[in-house]
Every structure is written in structure tokens, then in C-alpha cells.
C-alpha positions as CSV (number, residue, x, y, z in Angstrom):
1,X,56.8,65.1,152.0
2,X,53.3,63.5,151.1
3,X,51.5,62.7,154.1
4,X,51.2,58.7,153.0
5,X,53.3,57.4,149.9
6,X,54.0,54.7,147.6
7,X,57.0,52.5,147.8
8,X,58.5,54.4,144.5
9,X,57.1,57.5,146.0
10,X,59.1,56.8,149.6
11,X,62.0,55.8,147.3
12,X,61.9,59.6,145.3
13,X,61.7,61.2,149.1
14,X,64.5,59.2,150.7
15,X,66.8,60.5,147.4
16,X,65.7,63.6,147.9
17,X,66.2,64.1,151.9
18,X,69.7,62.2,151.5
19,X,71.2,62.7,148.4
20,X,71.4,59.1,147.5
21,X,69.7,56.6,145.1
22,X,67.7,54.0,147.6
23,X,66.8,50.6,146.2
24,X,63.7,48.6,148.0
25,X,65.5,46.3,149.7
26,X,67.5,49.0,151.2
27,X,64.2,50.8,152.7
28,X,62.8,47.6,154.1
29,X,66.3,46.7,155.7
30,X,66.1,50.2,157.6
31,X,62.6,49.8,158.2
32,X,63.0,46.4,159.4
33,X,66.5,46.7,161.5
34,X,64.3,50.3,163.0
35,X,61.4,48.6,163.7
36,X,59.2,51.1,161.9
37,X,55.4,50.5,161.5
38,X,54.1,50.5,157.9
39,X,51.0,50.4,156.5
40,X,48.7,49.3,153.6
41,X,45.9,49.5,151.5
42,X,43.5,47.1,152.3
43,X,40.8,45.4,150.1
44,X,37.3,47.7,149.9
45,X,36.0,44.3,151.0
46,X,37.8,44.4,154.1
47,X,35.6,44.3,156.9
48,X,35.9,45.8,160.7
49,X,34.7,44.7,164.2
50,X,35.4,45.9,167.4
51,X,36.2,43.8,170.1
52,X,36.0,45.2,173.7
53,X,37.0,44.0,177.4
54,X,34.8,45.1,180.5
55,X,35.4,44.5,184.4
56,X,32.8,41.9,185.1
57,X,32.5,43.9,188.9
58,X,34.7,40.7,190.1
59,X,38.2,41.9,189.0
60,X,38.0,39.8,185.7
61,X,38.2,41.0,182.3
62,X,35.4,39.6,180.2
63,X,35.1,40.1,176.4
64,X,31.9,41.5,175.2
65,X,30.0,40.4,171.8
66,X,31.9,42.1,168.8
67,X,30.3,44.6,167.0
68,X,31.0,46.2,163.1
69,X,32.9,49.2,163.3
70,X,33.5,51.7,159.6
71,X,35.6,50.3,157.4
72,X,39.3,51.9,156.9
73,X,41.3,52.2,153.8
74,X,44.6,51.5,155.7
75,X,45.6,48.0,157.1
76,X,48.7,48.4,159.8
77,X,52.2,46.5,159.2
78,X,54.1,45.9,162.3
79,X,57.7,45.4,162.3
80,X,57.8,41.2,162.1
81,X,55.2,41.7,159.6
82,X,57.6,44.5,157.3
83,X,60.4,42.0,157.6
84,X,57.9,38.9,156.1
85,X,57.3,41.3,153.3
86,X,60.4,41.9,152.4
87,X,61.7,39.0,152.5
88,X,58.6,36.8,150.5
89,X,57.0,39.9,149.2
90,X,53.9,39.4,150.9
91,X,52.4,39.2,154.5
92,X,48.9,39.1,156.3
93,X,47.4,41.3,159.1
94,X,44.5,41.0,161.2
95,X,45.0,44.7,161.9
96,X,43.1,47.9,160.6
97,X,44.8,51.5,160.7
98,X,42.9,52.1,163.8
99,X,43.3,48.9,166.1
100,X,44.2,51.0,169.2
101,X,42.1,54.6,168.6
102,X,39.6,54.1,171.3
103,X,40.3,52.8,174.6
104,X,39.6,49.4,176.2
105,X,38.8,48.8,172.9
106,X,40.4,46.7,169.7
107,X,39.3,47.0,166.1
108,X,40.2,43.8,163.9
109,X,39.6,42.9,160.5
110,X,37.0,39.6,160.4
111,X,39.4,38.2,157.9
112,X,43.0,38.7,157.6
113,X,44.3,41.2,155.0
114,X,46.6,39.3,152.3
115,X,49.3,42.4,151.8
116,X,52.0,42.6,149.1
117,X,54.6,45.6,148.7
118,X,52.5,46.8,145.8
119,X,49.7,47.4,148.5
120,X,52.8,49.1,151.1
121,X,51.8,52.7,152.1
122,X,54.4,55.1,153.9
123,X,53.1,57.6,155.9
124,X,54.9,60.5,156.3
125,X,56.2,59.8,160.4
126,X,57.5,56.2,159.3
127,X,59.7,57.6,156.3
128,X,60.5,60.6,158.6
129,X,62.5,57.9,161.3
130,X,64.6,56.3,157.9
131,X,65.3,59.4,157.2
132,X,66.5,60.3,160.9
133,X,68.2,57.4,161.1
134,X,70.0,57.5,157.9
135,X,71.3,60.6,158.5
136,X,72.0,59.9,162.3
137,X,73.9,56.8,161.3
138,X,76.4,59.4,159.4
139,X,78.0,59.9,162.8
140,X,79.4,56.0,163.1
141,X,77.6,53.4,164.8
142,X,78.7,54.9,168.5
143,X,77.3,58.1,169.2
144,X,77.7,60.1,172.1
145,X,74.7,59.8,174.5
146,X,75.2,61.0,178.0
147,X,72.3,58.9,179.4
148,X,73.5,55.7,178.4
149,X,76.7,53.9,180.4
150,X,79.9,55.2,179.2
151,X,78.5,57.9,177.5
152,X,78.3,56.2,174.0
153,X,75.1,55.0,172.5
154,X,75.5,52.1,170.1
155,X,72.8,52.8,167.4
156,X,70.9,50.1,165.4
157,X,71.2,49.6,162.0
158,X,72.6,48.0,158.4
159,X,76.1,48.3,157.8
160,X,76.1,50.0,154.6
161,X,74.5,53.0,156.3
162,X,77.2,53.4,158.7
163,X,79.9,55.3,156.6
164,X,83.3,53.3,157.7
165,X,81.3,49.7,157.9
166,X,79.6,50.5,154.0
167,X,83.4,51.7,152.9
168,X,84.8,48.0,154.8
169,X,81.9,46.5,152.6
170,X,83.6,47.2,149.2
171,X,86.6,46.6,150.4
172,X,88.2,42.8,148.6
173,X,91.5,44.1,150.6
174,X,93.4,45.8,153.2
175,X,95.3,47.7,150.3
176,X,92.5,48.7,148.9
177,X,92.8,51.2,151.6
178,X,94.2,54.7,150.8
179,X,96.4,55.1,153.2
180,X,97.6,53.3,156.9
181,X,95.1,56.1,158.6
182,X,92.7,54.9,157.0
183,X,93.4,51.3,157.6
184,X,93.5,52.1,161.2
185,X,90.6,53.8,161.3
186,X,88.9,51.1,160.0
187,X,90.5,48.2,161.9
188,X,89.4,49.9,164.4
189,X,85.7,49.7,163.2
190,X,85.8,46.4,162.4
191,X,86.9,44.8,166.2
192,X,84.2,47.8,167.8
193,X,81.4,46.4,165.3
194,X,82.2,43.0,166.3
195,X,82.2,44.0,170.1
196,X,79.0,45.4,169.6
197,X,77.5,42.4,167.7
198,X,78.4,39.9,170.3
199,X,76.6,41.8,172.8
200,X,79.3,43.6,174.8
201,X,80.0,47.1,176.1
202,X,83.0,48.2,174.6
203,X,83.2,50.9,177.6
204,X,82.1,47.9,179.9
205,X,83.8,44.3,178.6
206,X,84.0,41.4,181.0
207,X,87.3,40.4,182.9
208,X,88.0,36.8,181.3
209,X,87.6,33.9,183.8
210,X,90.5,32.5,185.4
211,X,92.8,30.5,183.3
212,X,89.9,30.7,180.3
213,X,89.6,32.8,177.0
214,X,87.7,36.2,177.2
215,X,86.1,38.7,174.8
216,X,89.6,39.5,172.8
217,X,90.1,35.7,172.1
218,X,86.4,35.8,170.4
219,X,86.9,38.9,169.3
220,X,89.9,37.7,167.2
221,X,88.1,34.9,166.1
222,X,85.3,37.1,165.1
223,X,87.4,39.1,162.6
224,X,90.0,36.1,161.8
225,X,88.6,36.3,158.0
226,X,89.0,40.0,157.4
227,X,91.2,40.5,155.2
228,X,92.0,44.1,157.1
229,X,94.0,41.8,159.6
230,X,96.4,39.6,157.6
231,X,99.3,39.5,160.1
232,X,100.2,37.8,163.2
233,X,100.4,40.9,165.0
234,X,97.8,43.2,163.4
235,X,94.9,42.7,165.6
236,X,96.9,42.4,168.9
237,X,97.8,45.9,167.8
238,X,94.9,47.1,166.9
239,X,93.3,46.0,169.9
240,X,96.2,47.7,171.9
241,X,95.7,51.1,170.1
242,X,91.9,51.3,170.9
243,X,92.8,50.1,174.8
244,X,95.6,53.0,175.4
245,X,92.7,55.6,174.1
246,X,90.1,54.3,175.8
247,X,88.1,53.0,173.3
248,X,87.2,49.7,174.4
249,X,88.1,49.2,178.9
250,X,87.6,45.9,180.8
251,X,85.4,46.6,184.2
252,X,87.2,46.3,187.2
């Protein structure tokens, strides 16, 4: 793995480290949904300062006269600036590769860095977490996780990493399905997905109020145009077969 790449370059490595052809889009959308930091080349005109805070002695933080600092060949994409990219194809950033490498004290370009993705470079720890989470994402969206409540860790994500969500994706039809396994299995993914999206626990779902609709009602609206749950009776069932194995539980 280089130590910084090119887009095409990242692309080559991510085929190589998961045996799978990755488009662009697909690397920003993991990149994006991860929160990973990128970077790029910035212009040889790009200039540096340094701004730095001092304790004026009275318990205030006073900002002291900026001063040039060496230019760097690396201008730093944070995550709300990856997503801009991708989705205009170009972004700007007031940030040099080395903002934060002294402390108490900030280096920032004097004019802001016009980036496109021709100018994106990947160094070797950001490709190394789309890797990880490519590969960690092979396990299903729930993972086990002993620190977390319930013992499941929901992990972040596109669908079409997630094996049984990318499978639902190219899916026109529940018969498009091998087998009725396999439709359970992924009925099963769908209503957990949805759980998940809406901002519940599956492990931990809220009693409904009084008299009112709960989580299952939206739940059921959620998935109502799925065509893996044609059938008056196919998600009550479904949602019954993941509550008798304790795959989704209401608190007490």
C-alpha cells in the first residue's frame, strides 16, 4: 500500500485488498458515511500562517499577530468537506496538512484552497479504515460488541456493503429469492435495517404509549413498499419470528 495515493491508485488498492471492482462514487460514499479525513494537493502558490492563542495572565485567551509558517504540499479534507466533493466535484479548505502539529497553535492557508477530486490524495491510514470497514461490514450491519447495550453494535455504513442489504438491492421481487430461507433471512434484514434507521435499539425498542401506535406500526409503514412483504400477514410474521428469537425486545 503506497503511503499517499491517487484516487485511481486508492481504486487499484481497494480491488486488491477486497477482491472487488470499486467505482469513485463508491469510495467517497464509504469515506463519507465513515467519516474519514482525506487530503489534497494544494497549489505551490498556497501560502501558510500560523495563528496562535496565549493566556493574557487574566484567564483570557488572546490571539497573537499571525506569522508565515513553510509551505506544505498537502491541504486537509474533513469529512463535510469529502462529502461536498463528491457530490459537486469540488470543495475549498482553509486547512494545510499540518493545522494541528504544534500545540496552542493553528496553521491556516491565507486563502482558501479550491480542491477538486483530481487534486484528492489518500494516504495510506484513510484507505486502511475503507478497507476495515469494508471488510468488517461482511459480518451484517449488527455485530457483536460486548461494550455496547445488548451486546450488538450497529455499524455505519452504505447498503450495498452490507452483504444481505446489497443482495435486497437487486432484488425487483420477493421471488427473485432462491428459496423461503432466504426470504426470511432477508425479511428479516429489511425490518432490523429499518429499526436501525429510525433510530431505535432493536435490543431496546420503546413500549408504545397508551392507546397510540408504537415502533411496529412505523416499522410497517417503513417497509410497506418492499416488495419482500406482499401479504397481509407477512410482516406481522416476520416481526413475530425475530421477537420469539430475541432479535428485536421491547424494554420493560
Amino acid at each position: 500500500m503506497l503511503s499517499i495515493s491517487t484516487i485511481p491508485e486508492a481504486l487499484a488498492e481497494l480491488e486488491k485488498q477486497t477482491g472487488r471492482v470499486w467505482t469513485d462514487s463508491e469510495f467517497f460514499d464509504v469515506a463519507t458515511a465513515r467519516s474519514v479525513v482525506l487530503h489534497a494537493a494544494s497549489p505551490l502558490t498556497a501560502r501558510v500562517i500560523i495563528e496562535k492563542w496565549v493566556d493574557d495572565h487574566e484567564g483570557k485567551l488572546v490571539k497573537c499577530p499571525t506569522k508565515p509558517a513553510p509551505s506544505t504540499l498537502l491541504a486537509v479534507l474533513f469529512p463535510g468537506q469529502v462529502g461536498q466533493l463528491w457530490i459537486s466535484g469540488e470543495t475549498t479548505t482553509n486547512h494545510p496538512a499540518n493545522t494541528y502539529e504544534v500545540e496552542d497553535e493553528v496553521r491556516i492557508f491565507t486563502e482558501p484552497v479550491h480542491v477538486t477530486r483530481q487534486q484528492v490524495r489518500v494516504k495510506a491510514d484513510s484507505l486502511k479504515k475503507i478497507v476495515d470497514a469494508w471488510r468488517n461490514a461482511q459480518a451484517g450491519r449488527w455485530i457483536k460488541d460486548p461494550k455496547q447495550p445488548g451486546g450488538m453494535k450497529w455499524q455505519r455504513g452504505p447498503d450495498w456493503m452490507f452483504p444481505i442489504a446489497a443482495q435486497l438491492l437487486t432484488q425487483s421481487s420477493s421471488t427473485a429469492l432462491a428459496g423461503p430461507q432466504q426470504r426470511s433471512a432477508a425479511q428479516d434484514a429489511v425490518i432490523i435495517q429499518a429499526i436501525a434507521k429510525n433510530g431505535f435499539d432493536p435490543l431496546h425498542l420503546p413500549k408504545p404509549p397508551s392507546g397510540k401506535p408504537g415502533v411496529k406500526k412505523a416499522m410497517r409503514d417503513a417497509v410497506s413498499n418492499n416488495q419482500l412483504f406482499v401479504g397481509k400477514t407477512v410482516f406481522d410474521k416476520t416481526w413475530e419470528r425475530l421477537a420469539s428469537r430475541g432479535d428485536i425486545v421491547f424494554e420493560d
